[in-house]
C-alpha positions in Angstrom: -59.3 129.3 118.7 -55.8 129.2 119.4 -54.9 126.3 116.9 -57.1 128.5 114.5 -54.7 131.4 114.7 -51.3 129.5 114.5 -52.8 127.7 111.3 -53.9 131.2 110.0 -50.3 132.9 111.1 -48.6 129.6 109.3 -50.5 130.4 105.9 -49.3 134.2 105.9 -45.6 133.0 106.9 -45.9 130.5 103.8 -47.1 133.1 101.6 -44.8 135.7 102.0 -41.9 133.0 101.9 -43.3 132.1 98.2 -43.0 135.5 97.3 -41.1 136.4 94.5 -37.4 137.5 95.1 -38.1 140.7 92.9 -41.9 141.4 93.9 -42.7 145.0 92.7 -40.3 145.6 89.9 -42.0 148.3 88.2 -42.9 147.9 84.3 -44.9 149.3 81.7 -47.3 148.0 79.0 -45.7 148.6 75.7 -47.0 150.9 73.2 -47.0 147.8 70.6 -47.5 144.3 71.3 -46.6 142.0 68.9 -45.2 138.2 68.8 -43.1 136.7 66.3 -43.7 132.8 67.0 -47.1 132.5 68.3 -46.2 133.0 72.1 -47.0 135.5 73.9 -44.0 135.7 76.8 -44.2 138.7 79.3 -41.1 140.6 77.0 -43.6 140.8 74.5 -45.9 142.6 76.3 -44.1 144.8 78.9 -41.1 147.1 79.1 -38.7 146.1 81.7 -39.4 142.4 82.1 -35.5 140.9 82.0 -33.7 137.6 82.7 -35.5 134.6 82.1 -39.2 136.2 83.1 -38.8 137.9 79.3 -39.7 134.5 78.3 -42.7 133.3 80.1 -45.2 132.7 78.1 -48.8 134.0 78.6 -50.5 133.1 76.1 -50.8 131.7 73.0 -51.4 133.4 69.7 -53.6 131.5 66.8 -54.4 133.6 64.2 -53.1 137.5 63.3 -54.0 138.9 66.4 -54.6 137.8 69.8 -57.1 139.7 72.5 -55.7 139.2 76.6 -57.7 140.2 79.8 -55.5 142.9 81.2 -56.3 141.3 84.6 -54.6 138.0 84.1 -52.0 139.5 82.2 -51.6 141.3 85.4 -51.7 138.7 87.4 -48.8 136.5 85.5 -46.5 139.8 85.9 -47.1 139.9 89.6 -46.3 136.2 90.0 -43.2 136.6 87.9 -42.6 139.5 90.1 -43.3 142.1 87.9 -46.0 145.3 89.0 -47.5 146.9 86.0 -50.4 149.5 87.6 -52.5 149.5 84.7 -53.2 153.4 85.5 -54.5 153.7 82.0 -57.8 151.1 83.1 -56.9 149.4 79.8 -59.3 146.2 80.0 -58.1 144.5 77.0 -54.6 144.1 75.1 -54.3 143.4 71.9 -51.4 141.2 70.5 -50.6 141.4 66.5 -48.3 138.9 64.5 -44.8 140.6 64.3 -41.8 139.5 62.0 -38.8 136.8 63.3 -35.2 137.6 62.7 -35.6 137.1 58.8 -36.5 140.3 58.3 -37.4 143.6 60.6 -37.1 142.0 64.3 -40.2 142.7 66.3 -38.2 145.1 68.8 -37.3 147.1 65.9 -41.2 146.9 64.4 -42.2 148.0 68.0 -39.8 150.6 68.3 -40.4 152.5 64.6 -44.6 151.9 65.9 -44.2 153.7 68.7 -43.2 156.7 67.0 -46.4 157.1 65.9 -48.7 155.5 67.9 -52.0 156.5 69.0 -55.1 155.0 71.0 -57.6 154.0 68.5 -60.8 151.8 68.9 -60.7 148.1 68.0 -63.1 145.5 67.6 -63.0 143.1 70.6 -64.2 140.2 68.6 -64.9 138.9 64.9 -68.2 140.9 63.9 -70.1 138.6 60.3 -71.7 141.1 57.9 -75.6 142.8 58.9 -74.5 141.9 62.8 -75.3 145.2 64.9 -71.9 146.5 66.3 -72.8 146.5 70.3 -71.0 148.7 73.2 -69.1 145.5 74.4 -68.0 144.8 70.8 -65.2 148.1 71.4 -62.2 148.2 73.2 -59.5 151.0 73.2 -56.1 150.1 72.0 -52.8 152.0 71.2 -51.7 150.8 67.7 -48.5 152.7 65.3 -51.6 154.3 63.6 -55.5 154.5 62.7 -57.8 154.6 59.9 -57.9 158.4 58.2 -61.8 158.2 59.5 -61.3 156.0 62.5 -64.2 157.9 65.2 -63.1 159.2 68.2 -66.2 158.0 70.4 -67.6 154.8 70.8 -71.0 156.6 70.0 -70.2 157.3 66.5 -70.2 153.4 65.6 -72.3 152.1 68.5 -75.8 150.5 66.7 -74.7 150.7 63.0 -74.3 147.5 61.1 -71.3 145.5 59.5 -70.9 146.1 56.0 -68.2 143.5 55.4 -66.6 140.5 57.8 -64.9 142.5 60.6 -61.8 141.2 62.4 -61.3 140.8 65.7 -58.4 143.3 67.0 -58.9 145.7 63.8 -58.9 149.0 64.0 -62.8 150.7 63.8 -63.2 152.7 60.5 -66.3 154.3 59.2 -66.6 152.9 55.8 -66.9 149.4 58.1 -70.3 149.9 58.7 -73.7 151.8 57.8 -77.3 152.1 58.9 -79.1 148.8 60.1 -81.1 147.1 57.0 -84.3 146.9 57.6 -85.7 146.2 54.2 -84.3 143.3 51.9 -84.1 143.4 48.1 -86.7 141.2 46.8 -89.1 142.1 50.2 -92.5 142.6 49.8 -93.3 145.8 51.7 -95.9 148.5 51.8 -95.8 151.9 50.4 -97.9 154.6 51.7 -98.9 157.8 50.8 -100.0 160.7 53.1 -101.0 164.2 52.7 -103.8 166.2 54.3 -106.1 164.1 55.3 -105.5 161.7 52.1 -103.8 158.0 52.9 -103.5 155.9 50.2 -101.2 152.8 50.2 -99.7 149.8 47.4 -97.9 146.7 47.8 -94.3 146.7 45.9 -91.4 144.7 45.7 -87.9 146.3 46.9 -85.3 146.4 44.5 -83.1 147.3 46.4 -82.0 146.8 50.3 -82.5 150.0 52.4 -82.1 151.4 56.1 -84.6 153.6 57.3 -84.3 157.3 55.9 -82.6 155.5 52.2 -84.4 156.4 48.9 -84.6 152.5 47.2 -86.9 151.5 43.9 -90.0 150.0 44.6 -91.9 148.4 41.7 -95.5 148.2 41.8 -96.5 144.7 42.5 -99.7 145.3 40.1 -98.8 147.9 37.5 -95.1 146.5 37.4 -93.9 150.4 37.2 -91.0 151.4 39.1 -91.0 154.2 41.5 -88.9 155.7 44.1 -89.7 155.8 47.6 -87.9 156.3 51.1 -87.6 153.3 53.6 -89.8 154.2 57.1 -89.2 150.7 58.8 -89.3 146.9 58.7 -91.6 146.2 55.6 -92.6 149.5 55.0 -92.0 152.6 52.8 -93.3 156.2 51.8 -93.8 158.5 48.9 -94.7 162.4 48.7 -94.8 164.6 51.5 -94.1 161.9 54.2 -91.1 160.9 52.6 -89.7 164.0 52.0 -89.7 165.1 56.1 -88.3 161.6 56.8 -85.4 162.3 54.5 -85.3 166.2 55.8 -84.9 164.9 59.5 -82.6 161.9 58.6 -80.5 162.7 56.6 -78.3 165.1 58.6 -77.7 162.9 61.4 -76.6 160.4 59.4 -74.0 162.4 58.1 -72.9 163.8 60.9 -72.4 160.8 62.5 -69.6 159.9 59.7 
């Protein structure tokens, strides 16, 4: 027991001589991370990082933006004897390509940002077109501005589908995304028909793609004649009354949600 404690009290003396000289120096995450050169150094990140700890590099940057775990990047400030709090809970920080010394210098970019930044959603990771944009998909982020119809809840976006390839670290707009597909051009589906008691149905061929709630063309795999008719799910579609109370109770939530 007693060789137990003198190896334990040994481990905390070592520790706290390793220490950094400056443990505790108080910084804060800046309002716009960006990197000229691909390397991501703790002066890029954080206000009052000086001396030679400005330089140490954190990470590397491959493409136009680069997305940190705000808990390492923690961690590397406190063993360069830095202490950022992270009061905000930010869980991710987002690093975009600056500009060298040829043109505007990236403390100069950061500085005209951060008169106008703001905390806008971004997408944590690369999103292909038709993928369904999921909770964990959405980080927080402060950037020098955001899209005119960027959302302001997470909820707005949450479920709706990528209408274009989405970049990891953009900002979240709107026009990104739309209602899930769930009907293909060229799909064979089933139209129905229902009205007091009288249920009649057709195959057809979509002409169109469609999320549930859109009007699309149908033709009529038999007569050939093209009709209109309102997407209900996978595979299937309505006409006449049906369709017009599914279009009554869609349609407004739809809109509301842009």
């Amino acid at each position: 027991m007693k060789t137990f404690l003198l190896a334990a009290a040994a481990t905390i003396v070592i520790a706290a001589l390793s220490a950094p000289a400056f443990a505790g120096t108080a910084v804060s995450l800046r309002m716009d991370t960006t990197d000229a050169d691909g390397r991501i150094t703790l002066g890029d990140l954080f206000d009052g990082v000086t001396g030679p700890a400005a330089d140490m590099v954190v990470a590397a940057r491959m493409g136009p933006t680069a997305v940190l775990d705000a808990g390492q990047v923690q961690v590397s400030a406190r063993r360069a004897g830095f202490d950022w709090t992270n009061s905000n809970g930010v869980r991710r920080i987002i690093v975009r390509e600056g500009v060298d010394n040829g043109g505007v210098s990236a403390n100069g970019a950061r500085a005209a940002a951060a008169r106008g930044n703001v905390e806008v959603l971004a997408y944590a990771r690369s999103i292909t077109v038709g993928e369904i944009v999921q909770p964990q998909d959405l980080i927080w982020t402060k950037m020098a501005g955001a899209p005119a119809d960027a959302p302001r809840d997470s909820d707005a976006i949450v479920g709706l589908a990528a209408k274009r390839p989405l970049r990891e670290g953009a900002a979240v707009s709107m026009r990104d995304v739309g209602a899930a597909q769930v009907i293909k051009s060229g799909d064979l589906i089933t139209v129905t028909y229902d009205d007091g008691g009288i249920s009649l149905s057709l195959q057809g061929k979509a002409m169109a793609a469609a999320a549930t709630g859109d009007v699309f063309a149908v033709q009529n795999t038999l007569s050939k004649k093209i009709i209109q008719a309102v997407a209900t799910g996978p595979g299937a579609a309505a006409v006449g009354p049906q369709a017009q109370s599914l279009q009554a109770r869609s349609q407004p939530v739809r809109f509301a949600a842009r």
